[in-house]
N, C-alpha and C positions, 0 to 999 in steps of 0.2 A: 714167413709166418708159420709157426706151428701150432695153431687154434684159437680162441678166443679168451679171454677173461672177462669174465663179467661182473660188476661191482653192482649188486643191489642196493642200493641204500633208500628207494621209495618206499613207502608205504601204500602207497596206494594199487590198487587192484589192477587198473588198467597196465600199469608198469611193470607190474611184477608178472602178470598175463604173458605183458609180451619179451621180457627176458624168458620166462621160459617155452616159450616157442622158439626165439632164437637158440637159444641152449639146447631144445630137444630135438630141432632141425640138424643141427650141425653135428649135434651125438649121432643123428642116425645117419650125416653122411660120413660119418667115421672121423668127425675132427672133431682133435680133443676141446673140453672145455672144460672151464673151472669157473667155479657160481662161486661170489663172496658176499653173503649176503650178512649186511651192515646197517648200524643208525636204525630207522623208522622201517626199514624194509625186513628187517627179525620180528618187528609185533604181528607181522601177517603171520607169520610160522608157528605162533604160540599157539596148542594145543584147542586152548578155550575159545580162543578166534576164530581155528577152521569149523572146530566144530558148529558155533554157532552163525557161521559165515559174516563174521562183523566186520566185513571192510572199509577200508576208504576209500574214495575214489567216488568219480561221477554219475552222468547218466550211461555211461556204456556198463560199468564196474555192477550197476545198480541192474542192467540189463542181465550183464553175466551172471546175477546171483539167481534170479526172479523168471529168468525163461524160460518157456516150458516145452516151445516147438524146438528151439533149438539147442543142440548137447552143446556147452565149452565145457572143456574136463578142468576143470580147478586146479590149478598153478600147482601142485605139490603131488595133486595124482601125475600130470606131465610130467614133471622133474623126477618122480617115483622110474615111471616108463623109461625115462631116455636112460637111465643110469641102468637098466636091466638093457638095451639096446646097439648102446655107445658108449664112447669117453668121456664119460659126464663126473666132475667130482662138485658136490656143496659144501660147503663148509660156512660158520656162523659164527661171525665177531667175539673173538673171548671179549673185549674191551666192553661192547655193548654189552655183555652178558654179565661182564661184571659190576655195571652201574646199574643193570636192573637186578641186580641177585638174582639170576638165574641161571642154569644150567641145560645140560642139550636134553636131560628128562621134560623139560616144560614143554620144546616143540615137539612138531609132529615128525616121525622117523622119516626122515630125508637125505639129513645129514652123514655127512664121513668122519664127521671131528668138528673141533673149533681150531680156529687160528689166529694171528694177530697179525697187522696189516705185513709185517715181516715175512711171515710164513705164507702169506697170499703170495706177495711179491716174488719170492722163490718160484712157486707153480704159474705163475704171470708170464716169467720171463719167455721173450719169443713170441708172445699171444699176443693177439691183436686184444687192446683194452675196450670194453666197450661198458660207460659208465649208466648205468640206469637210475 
């Protein structure tokens, strides 16, 4: 195995939390990883979303937004960090960008690029697949 690959494709808070713990873990023990975030799991990255923290997700996701004694750093500051730390690359479904008309201006600056599951597949190769 040479790293991980990680397929986001949830939308919900609690999921995408915990891919990017896995992802920012592994960037800071120096193993690569490549975030492909797809489907329902690109509406969290939408500019208007983080700003307004309008997730989905439960009573943990509903915790994570709302707590005041305890810091979680929000999924996009994490993935910000590990990519300044480690082997971290993100990347954002062209397919799903092009059925919502949109483009990598709409999210929040994360990303490396877009790709289409092709071009994931190439950065995959080797990694250990882990589907979220």
């Amino acid at each position: 195995m040479t790293g991980y690959a990680i397929v986001l494709a949830s939308g919900e808070l609690e999921r995408i939390t915990a891919a990017s713990i896995i992802g920012s873990v592994a960037a800071a023990m120096d193993i690569p990883v490549a975030v492909f975030v797809t489907m329902d799991g690109l509406r969290a990255f939408e500019r208007e979303t983080v700003e307004n923290r309008d997730f989905d997700g439960g009573a943990i996701a509903q915790a994570m937004v709302t707590a005041e004694d305890v810091q979680v750093p929000l999924f996009t500051e994490q993935l910000a960090q590990a990519k300044e730390i480690g082997p971290l690359e993100l990347y954002a479904c062209t397919m799903v960008m092009d059925l919502l008309g949109t483009t990598l201006d709409d999210y929040v600056d994360v990303f490396d690029g877009e790709l289409g599951v092709a071009g994931f597949l190439e950065r995959a190769e080797g990694k250990e697949v882990i589907f979220v």
